[in-house]
C-alpha positions in Angstrom: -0.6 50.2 30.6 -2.4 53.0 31.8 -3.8 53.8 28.0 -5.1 50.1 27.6 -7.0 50.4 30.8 -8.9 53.7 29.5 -9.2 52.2 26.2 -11.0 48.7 27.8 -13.3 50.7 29.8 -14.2 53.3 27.0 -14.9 49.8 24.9 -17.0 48.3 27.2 -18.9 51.6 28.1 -19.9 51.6 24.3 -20.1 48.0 24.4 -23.1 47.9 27.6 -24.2 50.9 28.1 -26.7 50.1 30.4 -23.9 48.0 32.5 -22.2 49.2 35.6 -18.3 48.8 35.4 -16.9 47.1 37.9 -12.8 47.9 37.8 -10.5 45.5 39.8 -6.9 46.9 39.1 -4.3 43.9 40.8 -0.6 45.2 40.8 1.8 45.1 43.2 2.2 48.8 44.8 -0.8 50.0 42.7 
């Protein structure tokens, strides 16, 4: 899960890079 989370932001840092990233992780005891 973990791995897919780094991977999503690493696309969408090469994807916008002039875009700030806003991460919202939701999961119970997280």
């Amino acid at each position: 899960m973990a791995n897919l989370i780094v991977a999503q932001m690493l696309f969408l840092e090469a994807e916008n890079p002039e875009k700030d990233i806003y991460l919202y992780i939701n999961s119970p005891g997280g």
